[in-house]
C-alpha positions as CSV (number, residue, x, y, z in Angstrom):
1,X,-39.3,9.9,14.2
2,X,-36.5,7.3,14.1
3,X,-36.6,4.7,11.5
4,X,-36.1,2.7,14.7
5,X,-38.3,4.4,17.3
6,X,-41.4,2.5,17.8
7,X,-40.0,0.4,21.2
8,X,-38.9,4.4,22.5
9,X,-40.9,6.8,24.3
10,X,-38.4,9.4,24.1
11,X,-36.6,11.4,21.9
12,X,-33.0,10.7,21.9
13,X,-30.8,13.2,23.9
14,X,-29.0,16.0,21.4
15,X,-25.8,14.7,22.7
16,X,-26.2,11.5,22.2
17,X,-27.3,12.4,18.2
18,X,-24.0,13.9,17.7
19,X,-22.0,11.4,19.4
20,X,-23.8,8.4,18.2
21,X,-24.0,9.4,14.2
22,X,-21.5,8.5,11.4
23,X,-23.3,10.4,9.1
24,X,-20.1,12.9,9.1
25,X,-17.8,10.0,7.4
26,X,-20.0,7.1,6.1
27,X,-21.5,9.1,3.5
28,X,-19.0,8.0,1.5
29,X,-20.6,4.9,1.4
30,X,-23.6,6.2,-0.5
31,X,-22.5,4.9,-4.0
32,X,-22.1,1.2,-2.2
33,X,-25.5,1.6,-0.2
34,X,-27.2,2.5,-3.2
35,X,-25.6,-0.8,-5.1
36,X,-26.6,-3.2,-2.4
37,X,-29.5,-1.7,-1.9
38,X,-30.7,-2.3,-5.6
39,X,-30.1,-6.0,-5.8
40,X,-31.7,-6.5,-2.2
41,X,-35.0,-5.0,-3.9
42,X,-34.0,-6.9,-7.0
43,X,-33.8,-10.4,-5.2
44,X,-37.1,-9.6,-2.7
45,X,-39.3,-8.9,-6.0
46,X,-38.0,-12.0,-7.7
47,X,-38.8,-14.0,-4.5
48,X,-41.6,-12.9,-4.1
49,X,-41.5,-11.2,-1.0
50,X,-42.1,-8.1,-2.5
51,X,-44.0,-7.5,-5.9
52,X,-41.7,-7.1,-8.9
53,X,-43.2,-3.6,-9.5
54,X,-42.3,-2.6,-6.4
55,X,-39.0,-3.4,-6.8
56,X,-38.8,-1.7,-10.0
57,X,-39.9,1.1,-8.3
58,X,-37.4,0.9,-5.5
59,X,-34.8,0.0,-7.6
60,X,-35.2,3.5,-10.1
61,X,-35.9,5.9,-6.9
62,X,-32.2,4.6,-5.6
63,X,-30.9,5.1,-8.9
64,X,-32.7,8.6,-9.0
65,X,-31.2,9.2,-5.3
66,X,-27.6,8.5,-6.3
67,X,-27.9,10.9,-9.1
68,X,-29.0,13.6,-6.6
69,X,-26.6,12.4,-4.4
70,X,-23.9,13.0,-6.8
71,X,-25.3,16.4,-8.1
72,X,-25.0,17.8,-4.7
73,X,-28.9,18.1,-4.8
74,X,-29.3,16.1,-1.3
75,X,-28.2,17.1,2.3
76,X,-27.8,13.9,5.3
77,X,-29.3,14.8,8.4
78,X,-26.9,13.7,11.8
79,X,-30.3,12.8,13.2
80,X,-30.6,10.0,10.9
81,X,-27.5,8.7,11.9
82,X,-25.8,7.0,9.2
83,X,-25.7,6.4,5.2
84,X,-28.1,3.8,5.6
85,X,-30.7,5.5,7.4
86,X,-30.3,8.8,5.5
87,X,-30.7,7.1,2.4
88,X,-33.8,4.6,3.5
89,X,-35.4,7.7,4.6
90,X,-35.4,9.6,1.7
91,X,-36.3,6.7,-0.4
92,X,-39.5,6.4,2.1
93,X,-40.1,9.9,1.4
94,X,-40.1,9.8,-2.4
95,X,-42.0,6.5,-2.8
96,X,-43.9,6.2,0.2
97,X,-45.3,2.5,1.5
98,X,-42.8,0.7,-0.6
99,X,-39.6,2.5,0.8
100,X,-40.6,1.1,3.8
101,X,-40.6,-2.4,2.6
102,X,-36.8,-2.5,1.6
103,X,-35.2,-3.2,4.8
104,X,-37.4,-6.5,4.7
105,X,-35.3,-9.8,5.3
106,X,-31.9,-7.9,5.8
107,X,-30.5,-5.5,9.1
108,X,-27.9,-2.6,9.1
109,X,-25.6,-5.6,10.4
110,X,-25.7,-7.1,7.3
111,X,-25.7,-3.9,4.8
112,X,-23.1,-2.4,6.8
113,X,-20.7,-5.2,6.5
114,X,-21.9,-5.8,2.7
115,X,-21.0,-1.6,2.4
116,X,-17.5,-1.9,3.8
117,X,-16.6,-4.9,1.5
118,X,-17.9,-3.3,-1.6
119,X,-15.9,-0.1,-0.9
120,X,-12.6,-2.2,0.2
121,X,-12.9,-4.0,-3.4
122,X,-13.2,-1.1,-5.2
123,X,-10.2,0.7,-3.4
124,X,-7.6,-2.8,-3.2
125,X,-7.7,-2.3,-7.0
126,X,-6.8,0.9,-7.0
127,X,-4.0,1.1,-4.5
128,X,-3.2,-1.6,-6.7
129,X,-3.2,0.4,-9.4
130,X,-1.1,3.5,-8.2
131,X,1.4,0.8,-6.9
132,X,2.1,-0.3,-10.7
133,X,2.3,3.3,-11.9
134,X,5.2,3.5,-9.0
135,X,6.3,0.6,-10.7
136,X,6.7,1.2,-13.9
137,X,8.7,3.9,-13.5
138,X,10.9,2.2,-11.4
139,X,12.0,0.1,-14.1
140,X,12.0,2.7,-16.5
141,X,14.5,4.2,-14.4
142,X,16.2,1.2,-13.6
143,X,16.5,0.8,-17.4
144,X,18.5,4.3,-18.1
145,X,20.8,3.2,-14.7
146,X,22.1,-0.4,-15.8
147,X,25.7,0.7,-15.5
148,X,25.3,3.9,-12.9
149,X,28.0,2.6,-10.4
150,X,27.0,3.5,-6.8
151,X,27.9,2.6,-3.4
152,X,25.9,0.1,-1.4
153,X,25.4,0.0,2.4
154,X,25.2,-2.3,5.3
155,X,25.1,0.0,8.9
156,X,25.1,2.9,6.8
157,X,28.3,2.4,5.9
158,X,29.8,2.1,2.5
159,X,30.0,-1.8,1.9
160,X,30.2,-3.1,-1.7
161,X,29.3,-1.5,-5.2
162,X,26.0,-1.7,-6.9
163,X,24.2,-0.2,-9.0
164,X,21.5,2.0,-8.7
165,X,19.7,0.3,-11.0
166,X,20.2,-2.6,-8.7
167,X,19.1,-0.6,-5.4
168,X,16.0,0.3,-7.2
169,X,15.0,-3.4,-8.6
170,X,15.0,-4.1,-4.3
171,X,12.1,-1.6,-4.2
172,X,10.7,-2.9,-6.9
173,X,10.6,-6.4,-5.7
174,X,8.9,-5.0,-2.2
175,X,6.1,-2.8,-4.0
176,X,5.3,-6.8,-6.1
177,X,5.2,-8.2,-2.9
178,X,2.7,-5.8,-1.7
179,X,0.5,-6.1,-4.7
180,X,0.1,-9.7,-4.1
181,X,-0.8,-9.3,-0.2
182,X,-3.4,-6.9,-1.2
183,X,-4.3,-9.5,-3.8
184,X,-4.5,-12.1,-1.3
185,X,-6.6,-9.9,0.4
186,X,-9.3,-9.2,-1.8
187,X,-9.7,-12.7,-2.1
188,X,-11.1,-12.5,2.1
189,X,-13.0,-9.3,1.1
190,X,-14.9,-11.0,-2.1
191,X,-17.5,-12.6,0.2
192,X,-21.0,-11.2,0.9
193,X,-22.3,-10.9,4.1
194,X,-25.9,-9.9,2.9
195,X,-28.2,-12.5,4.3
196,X,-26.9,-12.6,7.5
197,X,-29.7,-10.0,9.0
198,X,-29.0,-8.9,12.7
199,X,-26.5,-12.0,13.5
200,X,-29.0,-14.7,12.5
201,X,-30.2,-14.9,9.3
202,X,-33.8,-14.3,8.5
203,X,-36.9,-16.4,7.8
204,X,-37.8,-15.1,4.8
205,X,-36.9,-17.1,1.4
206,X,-34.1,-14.7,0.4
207,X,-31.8,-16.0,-2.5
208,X,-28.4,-15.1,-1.2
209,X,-26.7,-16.6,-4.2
210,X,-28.9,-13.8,-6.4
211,X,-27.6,-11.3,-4.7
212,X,-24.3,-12.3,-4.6
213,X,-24.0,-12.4,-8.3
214,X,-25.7,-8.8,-8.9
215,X,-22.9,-7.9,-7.1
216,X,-20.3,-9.4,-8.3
217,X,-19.4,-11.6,-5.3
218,X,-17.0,-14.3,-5.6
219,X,-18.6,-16.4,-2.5
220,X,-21.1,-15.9,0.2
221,X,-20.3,-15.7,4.0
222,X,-21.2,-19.0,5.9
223,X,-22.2,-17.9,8.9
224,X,-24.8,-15.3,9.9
225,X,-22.5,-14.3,12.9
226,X,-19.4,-14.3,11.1
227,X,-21.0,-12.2,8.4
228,X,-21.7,-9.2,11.0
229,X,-19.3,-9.1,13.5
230,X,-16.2,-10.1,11.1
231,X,-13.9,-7.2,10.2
232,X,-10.6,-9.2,10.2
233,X,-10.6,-7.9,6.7
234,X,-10.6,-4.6,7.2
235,X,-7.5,-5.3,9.9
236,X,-5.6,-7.3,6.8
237,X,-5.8,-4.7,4.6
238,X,-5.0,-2.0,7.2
239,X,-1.9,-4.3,7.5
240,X,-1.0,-5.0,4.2
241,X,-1.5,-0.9,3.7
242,X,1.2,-0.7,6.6
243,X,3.6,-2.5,4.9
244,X,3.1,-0.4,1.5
245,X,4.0,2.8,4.0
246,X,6.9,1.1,5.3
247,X,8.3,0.7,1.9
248,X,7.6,3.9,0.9
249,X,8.9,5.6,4.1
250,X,12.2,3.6,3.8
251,X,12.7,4.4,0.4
252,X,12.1,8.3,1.2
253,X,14.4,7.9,4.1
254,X,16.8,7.4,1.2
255,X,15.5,10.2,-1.2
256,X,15.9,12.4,2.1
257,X,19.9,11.4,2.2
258,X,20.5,11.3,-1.0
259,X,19.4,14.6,-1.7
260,X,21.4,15.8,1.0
261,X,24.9,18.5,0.5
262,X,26.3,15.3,2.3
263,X,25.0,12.9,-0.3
264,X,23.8,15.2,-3.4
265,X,23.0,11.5,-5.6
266,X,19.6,13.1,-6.1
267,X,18.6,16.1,-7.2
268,X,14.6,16.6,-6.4
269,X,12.9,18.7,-9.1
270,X,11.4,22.0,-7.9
271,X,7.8,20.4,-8.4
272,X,8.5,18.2,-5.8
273,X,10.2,20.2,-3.1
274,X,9.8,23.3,-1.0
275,X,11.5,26.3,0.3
276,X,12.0,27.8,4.1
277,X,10.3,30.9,5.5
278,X,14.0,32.4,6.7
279,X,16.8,30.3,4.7
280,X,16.7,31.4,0.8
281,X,19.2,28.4,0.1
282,X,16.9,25.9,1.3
283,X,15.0,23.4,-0.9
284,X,13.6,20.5,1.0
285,X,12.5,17.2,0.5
286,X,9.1,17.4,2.4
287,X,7.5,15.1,0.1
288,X,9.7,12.5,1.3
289,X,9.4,13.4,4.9
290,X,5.6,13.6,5.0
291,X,5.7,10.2,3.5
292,X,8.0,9.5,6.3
293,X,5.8,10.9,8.7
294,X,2.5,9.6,7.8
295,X,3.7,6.1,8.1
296,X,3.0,6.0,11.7
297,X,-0.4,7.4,10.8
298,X,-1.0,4.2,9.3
299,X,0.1,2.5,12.0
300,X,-2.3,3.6,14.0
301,X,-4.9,3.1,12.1
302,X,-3.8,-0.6,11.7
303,X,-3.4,-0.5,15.7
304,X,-6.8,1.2,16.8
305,X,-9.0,-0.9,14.7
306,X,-7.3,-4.1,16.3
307,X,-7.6,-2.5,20.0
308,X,-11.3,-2.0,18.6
309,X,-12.0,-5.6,17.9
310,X,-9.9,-7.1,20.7
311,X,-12.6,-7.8,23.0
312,X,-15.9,-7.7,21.6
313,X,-17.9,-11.2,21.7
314,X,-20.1,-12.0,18.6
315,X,-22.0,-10.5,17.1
316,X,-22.4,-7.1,16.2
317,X,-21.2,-3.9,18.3
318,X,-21.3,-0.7,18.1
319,X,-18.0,-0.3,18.6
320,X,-17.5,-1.5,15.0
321,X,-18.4,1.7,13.9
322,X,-15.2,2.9,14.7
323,X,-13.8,0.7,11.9
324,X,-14.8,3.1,9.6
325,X,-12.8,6.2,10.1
326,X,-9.5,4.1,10.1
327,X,-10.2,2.1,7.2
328,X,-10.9,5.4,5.1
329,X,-7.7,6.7,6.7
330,X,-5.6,4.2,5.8
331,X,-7.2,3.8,2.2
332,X,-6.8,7.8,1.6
333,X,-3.3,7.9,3.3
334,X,-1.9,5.3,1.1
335,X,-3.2,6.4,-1.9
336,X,-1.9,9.8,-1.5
337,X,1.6,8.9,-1.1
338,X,1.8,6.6,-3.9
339,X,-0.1,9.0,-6.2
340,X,2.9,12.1,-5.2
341,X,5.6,9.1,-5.0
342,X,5.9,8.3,-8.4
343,X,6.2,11.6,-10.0
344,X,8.6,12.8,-7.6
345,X,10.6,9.9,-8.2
346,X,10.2,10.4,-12.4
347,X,11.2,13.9,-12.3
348,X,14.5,13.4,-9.9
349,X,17.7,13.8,-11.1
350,X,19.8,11.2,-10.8
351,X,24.1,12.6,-10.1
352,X,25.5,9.7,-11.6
353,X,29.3,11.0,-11.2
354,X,28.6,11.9,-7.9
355,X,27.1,8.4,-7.1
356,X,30.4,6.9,-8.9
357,X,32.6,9.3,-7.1
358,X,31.1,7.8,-3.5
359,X,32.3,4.6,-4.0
360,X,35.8,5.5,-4.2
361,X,37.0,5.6,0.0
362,X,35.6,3.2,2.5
363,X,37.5,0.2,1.0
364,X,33.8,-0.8,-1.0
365,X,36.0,-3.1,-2.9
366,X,38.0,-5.2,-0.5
367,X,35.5,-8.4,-0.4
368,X,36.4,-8.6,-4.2
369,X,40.0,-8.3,-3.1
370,X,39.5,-11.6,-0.6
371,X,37.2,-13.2,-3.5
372,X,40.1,-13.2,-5.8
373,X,42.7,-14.8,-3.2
374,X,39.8,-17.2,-2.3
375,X,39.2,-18.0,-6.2
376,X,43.0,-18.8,-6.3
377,X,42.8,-21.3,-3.8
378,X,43.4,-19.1,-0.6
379,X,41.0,-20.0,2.2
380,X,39.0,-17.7,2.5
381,X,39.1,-17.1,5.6
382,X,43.0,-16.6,5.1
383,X,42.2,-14.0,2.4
384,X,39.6,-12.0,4.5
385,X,42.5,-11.2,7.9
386,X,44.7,-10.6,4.5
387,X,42.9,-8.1,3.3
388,X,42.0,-6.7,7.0
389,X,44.9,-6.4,7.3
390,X,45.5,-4.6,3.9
391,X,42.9,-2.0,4.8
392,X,44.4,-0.8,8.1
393,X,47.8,-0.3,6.6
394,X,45.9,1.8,4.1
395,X,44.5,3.7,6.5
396,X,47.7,4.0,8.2
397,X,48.8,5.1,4.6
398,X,46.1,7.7,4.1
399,X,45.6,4.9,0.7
400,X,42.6,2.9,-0.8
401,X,43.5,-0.6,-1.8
402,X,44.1,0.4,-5.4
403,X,46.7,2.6,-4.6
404,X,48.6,0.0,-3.2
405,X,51.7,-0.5,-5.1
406,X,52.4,-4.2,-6.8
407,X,55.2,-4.5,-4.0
408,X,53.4,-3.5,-1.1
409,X,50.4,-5.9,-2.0
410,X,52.8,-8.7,-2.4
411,X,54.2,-7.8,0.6
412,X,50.6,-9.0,2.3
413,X,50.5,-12.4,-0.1
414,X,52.2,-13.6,-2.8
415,X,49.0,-14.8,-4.5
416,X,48.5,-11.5,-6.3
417,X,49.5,-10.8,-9.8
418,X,49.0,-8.1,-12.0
419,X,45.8,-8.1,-13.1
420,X,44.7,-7.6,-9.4
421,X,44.0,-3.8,-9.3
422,X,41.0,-4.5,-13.0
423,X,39.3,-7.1,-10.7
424,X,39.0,-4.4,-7.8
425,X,37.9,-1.7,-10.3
426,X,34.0,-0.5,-8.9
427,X,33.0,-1.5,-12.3
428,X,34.5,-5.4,-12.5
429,X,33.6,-5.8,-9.2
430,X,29.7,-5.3,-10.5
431,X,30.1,-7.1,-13.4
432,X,31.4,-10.2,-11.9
433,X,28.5,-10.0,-9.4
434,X,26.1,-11.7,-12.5
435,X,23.9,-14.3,-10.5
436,X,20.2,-14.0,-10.8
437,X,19.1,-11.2,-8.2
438,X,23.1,-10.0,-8.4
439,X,23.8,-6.3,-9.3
440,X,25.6,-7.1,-12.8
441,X,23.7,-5.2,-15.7
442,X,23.2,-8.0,-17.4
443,X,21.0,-9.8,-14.1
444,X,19.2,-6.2,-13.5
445,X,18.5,-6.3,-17.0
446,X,16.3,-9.8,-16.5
447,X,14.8,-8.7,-13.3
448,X,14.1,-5.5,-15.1
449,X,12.5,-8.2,-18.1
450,X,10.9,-10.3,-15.4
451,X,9.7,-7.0,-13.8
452,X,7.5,-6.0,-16.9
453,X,6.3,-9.5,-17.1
454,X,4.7,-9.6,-14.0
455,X,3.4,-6.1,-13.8
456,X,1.6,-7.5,-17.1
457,X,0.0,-10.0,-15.5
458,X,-1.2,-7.9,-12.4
459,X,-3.0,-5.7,-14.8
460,X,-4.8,-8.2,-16.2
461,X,-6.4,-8.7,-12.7
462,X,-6.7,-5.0,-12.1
């Protein structure tokens, strides 16, 4: 008989069992059930509304459970539905009476919400974590590539030099700025919902506050409706976890050019890459591309649990079950990547003459060219048509700017001297670029110091 089944004079239809269980995904949950449902027991003994040996009781047949549960010694039944109900039900079964006396003061509302949130604070630590591992050896790498010349892009076309030291610090600097969204999202998560029953508290003299701190709670929810029907947390970190993918899939849009015949900046180590059925030559950067591709998986999750919530009125639904299996998606999906990203991106190779060699063509250099008219007192929009027009003789010419002679570059202003053709050098034109957040090895270098500084601090919260 269901836990549930004493208003029902008949069974529930075997289509419905199927359709209406989340057995088949929220077992994952067991470890967080278990956990809540310990200090529940905990805090009804202590109140009173339960005898402390019963809770003592309770408290070491859930403990006993988990170790089962763990030891691949217990099998959930779809007819009981869901994590909750499996577990409740073989807790009734080992103790008897006093299982049934756990679900006293509190509603599957409430534990399911109180589940979700334990789960989510758990995992936002370790994305966390796999994000810093990324990281750190980005600036590792970043370290070894101070002075690794390399063409930088605007329109995908060949713009200014960099480095690409400097082109990985911009990474770098998203990946922070997702760390702190998903810290600013644990801070929504860290609230317990316990308490809240159905949608409206209960009448027995629970001790939220109890609970809260056997858990490890930062705060309580303040309202029982609020504490059952809100998943705007879930959405947040679905979003945050979006942004993480974009990152990633931009930056292995990159990998998947760079490592191209076109490109060949990278080479991918064999680890990381793959071969074709037909084409022997072939080695493919399918890491990069399934990272690609399972952005939009992410997406979607982000996108179906807010079509989910859209239009339900308070409180609980039982269309917030469906949070579930995009929550776990997105958690999994995420943490996948990043745990493949960083050792593909450890183990690359990185072609530094080739990357040198691609900033020679595509005039990368002329906006030095105009900054040094402009620095000697030519307008500077004077100097840019100069040098516009500098470039389309060149090409005229079948010449790069530097292979103008002295005479032909006077020829276009008299401003120039000598030393014209070192300023315009790939190299100078880094170096003078030394502004905090500028490409010059010696402002990589303190982003790179900065960098460490406040992955140090993150892991002190982690």
């Amino acid at each position: 008989m269901k836990l549930w089944g004493g208003r029902f004079a008949k069974k529930t239809d075997y289509l419905v069992e199927d359709f209406h269980s989340s057995i088949s995904f929220d077992q994952r949950l067991y470890r967080q059930d278990i956990q809540g449902s310990i200090a529940h027991a905990r805090m009804l003994g202590k109140q009173g509304i339960i005898t402390i040996e019963e809770a003592d009781q309770l408290a070491r047949a859930l403990e006993s459970i988990q170790q089962d549960i763990e030891a691949g010694l217990v099998t959930f039944e779809v007819d009981a539905e869901d994590i909750h109900m499996n577990i409740e039900k073989i807790l009734t079964e080992r103790v008897g009476e006093a299982g049934k006396k756990l679900h006293t003061a509190r509603s599957r509302n409430d534990q399911v919400a109180l589940d979700i949130r334990l789960y989510l604070k758990e995992e936002i630590k370790e994305v966390a974590r796999l994000l810093v591992a990324l990281q750190k050896v980005m600036l590792d790498l970043a370290d070894q590539h101070l002075t690794t010349v390399m063409p930088g892009y605007t329109h995908l076309q060949k713009a200014q030099p960099i480095t690409f030291a400097h082109h990985l610090m911009a990474y770098f600097q998203m990946f922070t700025r997702d760390i702190e969204r998903l810290q600013d999202c644990f801070k929504r998560v860290d609230v317990m919902p316990l308490g809240s029953g159905a949608l409206a508290g209960t009448t027995f003299p629970i001790d939220r506050n109890y609970v809260r701190e056997q858990l490890g709670f930062a705060g309580i929810t303040m309202n029982s409706l609020d504490g059952v029907s809100d998943r705007d947390f879930a959405v947040e970190f679905c979003g945050a976890a979006s942004l993480i993918m974009m990152h990633l899939s931009r930056f292995s849009e990159e990998i998947v050019l760079w490592s191209s015949n076109e490109f060949r900046f990278i080479t991918l180590d064999d680890g990381f890459s793959t071969g074709s059925s037909i084409m022997p030559q072939k080695k493919n950067p399918d890491v990069a591309e399934l990272v690609r591709g399972k952005t939009g998986r992410v997406y979607g999750d982000l996108m179906g649990l807010l079509t989910v919530l859209k239009g339900l009125p308070l409180a609980y639904n039982k269309d917030m079950q469906e949070d579930k299996e995009a929550l776990f998606d997105a958690v999994d999906t995420v943490k996948k990547c990043l745990l493949v990203f960083a050792p593909m991106i450890k183990t690359m190779k990185v072609n530094k003459q080739v990357m040198r060699s691609g900033v020679t063509g595509g005039f990368i250099n002329a906006t030095d060219a105009a900054d040094y008219l402009a620095a000697k007192n030519v307008p500077f929009r004077e100097a840019h048509e100069i040098v516009g027009k500098m470039v389309l003789c060149c090409e005229q010419k079948g010449k790069s700017l530097e292979e103008l002679t002295f005479e032909e570059m006077k020829e276009f202003s008299p401003v120039f001297e000598e030393d014209i053709y070192e300023k315009i050098s790939p190299e100078k034109c880094v170096e003078a670029r030394n502004v905090p957040g500028g490409p010059a090895p010696q402002a990589v270098s303190a982003a790179i110091n900065l960098g460490r500084e406040a992955l140090a601090k993150i892991l002190v919260w982690l």
